[in-house]
DOVOKE-352169 format. One record per residue (C-alpha): residue in one letter; y, z, x. Coordinates in steps of 0.25 Angstrom, whole numbers, plus 2048, in hexadecimal, padded with zeros to 3 digits. Example, Ala and Ser with C-alpha at 12.3 -4.5 7.8 and 13.67 -1.06 7.14 Angstrom:
2
<r = A&yy = 7EE&zz = 81F&xx = 831>
<r = S&yy = 7FC&zz = 81D&xx = 837>
***
This chain:
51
<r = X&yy = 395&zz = DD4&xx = 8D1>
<r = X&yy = 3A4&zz = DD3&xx = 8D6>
<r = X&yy = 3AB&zz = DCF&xx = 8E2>
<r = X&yy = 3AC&zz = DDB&xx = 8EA>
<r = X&yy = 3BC&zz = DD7&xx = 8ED>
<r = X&yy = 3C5&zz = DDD&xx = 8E5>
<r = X&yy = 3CD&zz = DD4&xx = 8E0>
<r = X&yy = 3C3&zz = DCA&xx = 8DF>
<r = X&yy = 3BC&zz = DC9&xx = 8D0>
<r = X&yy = 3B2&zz = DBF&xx = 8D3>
<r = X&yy = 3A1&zz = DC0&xx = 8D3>
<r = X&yy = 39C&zz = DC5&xx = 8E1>
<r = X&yy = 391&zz = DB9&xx = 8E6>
<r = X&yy = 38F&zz = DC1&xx = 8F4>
<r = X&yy = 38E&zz = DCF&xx = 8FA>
<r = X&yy = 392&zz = DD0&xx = 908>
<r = X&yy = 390&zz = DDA&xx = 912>
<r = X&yy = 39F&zz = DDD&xx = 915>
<r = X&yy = 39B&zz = DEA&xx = 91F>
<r = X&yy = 38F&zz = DF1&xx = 923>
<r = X&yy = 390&zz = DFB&xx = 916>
<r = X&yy = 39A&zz = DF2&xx = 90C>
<r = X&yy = 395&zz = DE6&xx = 904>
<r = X&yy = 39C&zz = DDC&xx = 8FB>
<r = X&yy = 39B&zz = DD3&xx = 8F1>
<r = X&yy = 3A2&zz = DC7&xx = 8F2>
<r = X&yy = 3A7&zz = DBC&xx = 8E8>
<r = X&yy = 3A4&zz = DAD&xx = 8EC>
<r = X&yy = 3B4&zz = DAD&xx = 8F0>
<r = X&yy = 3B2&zz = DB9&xx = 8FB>
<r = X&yy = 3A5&zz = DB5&xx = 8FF>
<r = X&yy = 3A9&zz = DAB&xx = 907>
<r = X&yy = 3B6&zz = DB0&xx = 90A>
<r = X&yy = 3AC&zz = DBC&xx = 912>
<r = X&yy = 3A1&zz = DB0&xx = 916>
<r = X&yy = 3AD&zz = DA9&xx = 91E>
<r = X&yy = 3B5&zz = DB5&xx = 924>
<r = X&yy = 3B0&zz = DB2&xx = 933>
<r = X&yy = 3B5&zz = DA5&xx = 933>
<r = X&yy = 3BF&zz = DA0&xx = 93C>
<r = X&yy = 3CD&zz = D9A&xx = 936>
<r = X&yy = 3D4&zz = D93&xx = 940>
<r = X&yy = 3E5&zz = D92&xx = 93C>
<r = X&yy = 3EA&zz = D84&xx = 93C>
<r = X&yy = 3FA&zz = D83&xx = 940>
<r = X&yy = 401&zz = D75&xx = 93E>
<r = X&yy = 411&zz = D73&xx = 93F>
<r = X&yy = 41A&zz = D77&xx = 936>
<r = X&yy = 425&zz = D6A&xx = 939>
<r = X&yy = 427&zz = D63&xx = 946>
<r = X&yy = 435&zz = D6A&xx = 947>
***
């Protein structure tokens, strides 16, 4: 079975319930992709030069 993304060309591990009618199958790399989407990234600035 293949990943259900269309570039990807790699073997699905997972199916995922993407929406109440749609399912997916999902290569390792996707997967967790999908498994982490509600996580929080929080940006970290610093300063470019002291000028």
């Amino acid at each position: 079975m293949q990943c259900s993304i269309s570039e990807c060309k790699e073997k699905a591990i997972q199916t995922v319930k993407i929406s109440f009618r749609e399912t997916r199958n999902l290569c390792d790399g996707h997967f967790k992709l999908f498994k982490n989407k509600d996580i929080e990234h929080f940006p970290r600035f610093s300063k470019a030069s002291d000028y």
